[in-house]
N, C-alpha and C positions, 0 to 999 in steps of 0.2 A: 619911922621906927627903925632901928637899930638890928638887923641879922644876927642870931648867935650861931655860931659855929663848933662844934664840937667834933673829937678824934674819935673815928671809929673805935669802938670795943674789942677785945679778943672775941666776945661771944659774937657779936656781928661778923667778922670775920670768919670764923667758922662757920657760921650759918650759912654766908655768901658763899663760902667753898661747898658746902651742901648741896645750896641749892642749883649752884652751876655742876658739879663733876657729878653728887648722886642722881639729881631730878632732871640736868641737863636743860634750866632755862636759863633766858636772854638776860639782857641789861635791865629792859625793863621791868618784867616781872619781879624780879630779885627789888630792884628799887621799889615796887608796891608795894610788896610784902612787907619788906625790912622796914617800911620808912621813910627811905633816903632817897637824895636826887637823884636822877639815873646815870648822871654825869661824875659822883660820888663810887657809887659802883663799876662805871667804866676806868676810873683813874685807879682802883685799888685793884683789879683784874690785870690792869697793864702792869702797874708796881709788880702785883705778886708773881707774876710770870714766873716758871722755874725754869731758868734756861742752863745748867748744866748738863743735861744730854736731851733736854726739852720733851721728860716722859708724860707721852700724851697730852702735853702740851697741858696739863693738868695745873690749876690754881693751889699756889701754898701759902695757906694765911701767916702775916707775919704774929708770932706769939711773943710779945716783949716779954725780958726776963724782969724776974721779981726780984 
């Protein structure tokens, strides 16, 4: 059987930024909760990295425009 694959949401994305910066957990939890592989959530943690002065090293979810 065939994998379907699908792009995180903005609302997942937020979430994930939630759950990592307000509640302060891991990889995995966050993957529990949400759903998703925990491998999913470590690649969009890496992506969203905000490295212009790297405040708090704090996750920025990406918000496509409409």
């Amino acid at each position: 059987m065939k994998k379907v694959y699908s792009h995180l949401s903005a609302e997942e994305r937020v979430r994930i930024d939630e759950l990592r910066n307000r509640d302060g957990l891991g990889v995995n939890e966050i993957a529990r909760r949400i759903g998703r592989d925990k491998s999913t959530i470590s690649r969009e943690l890496r992506r969203g990295l905000w490295f212009a002065s790297n405040e708090n090293d704090s996750y920025r979810p990406y918000r496509p425009k409409r």
